[in-house]
N, C-alpha and C positions, 0 to 999 in steps of 0.2 A: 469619165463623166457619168454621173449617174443617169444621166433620164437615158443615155445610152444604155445602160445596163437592166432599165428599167421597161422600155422599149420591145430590150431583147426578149426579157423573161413573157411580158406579154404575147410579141408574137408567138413565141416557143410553147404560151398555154392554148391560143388560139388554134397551133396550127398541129400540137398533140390530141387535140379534140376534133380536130377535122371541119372548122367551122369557118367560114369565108367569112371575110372582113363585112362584106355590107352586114351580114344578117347579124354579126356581133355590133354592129354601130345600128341595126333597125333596131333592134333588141332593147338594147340600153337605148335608146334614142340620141344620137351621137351623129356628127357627120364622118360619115366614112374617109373621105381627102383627111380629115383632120386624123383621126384615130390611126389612118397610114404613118402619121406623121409622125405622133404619139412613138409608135412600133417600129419607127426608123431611126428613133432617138433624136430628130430633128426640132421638136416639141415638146413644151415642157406640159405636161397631164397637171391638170388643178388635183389637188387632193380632194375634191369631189369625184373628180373620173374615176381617179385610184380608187377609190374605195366602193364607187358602183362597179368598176371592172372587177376587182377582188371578188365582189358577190356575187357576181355573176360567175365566178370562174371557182365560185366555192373554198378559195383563199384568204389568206390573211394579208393586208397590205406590208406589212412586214414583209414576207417574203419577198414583194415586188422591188423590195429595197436589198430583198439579200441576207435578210435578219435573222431567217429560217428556211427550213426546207421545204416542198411540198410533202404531204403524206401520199404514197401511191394507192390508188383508189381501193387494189385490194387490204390494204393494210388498216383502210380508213374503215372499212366491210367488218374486217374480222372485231375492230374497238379494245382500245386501249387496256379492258380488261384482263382479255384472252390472252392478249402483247406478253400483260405483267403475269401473267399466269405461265407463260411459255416460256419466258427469261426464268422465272423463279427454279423451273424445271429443271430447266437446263443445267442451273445454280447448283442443282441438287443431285444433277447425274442423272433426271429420272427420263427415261426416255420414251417415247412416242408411246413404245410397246408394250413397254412397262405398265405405262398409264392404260393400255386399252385394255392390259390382262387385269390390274384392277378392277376396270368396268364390270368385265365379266362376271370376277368376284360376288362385289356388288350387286351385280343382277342376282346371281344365282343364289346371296344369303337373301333378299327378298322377295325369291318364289319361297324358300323355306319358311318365311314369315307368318 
């Protein structure tokens, strides 16, 4: 059943953030009994809720269905750029250290500058 699965993934955001059910239902302005009920998969969420809960919880309502994954918050930190910059690396063999004796390099032909 989805609102079960749907339910789950909410408790499981709520309770990764350490954040008790009233203050997520004062929050969004929601009744707490109901939002229980939502996160037991006993209730089916309006696609309104879904998508204030999603913002609040800084997700995509996609995911609440299962369509995607979460980003773990370090990953979300480092940005997509750095991601594609570290895959590419990789790609290339070049590694960590490599890169940071480049730096170096770098530094050292722009004192000669």
């Amino acid at each position: 059943m989805m609102r079960k699965e749907i339910g789950k993934r909410l408790l499981e955001l709520r309770e990764s953030r350490g954040l008790p059910r009233l203050k997520v239902a004062e929050d969004i302005g929601y009744d707490q009994s109901n939002l229980s009920k939502v996160e037991k998969g006993t209730y089916t969420a309006s696609p309104e809720l879904l998508k204030t809960l999603a913002d609040y919880y800084g997700i995509s309502v996609a995911y609440l269905y299962g369509e995607e994954q979460e980003v773990p918050k370090e990953l979300e930190d480092i940005g997509v750029e750095w991601i594609s910059f570290a895959k590419e690396m990789e790609k290339e063999k070049i590694t960590p250290e490599r890169i940071k004796r480049y730096i170096e390099v770098i530094k050292n032909l722009q004192k000669d500058l």
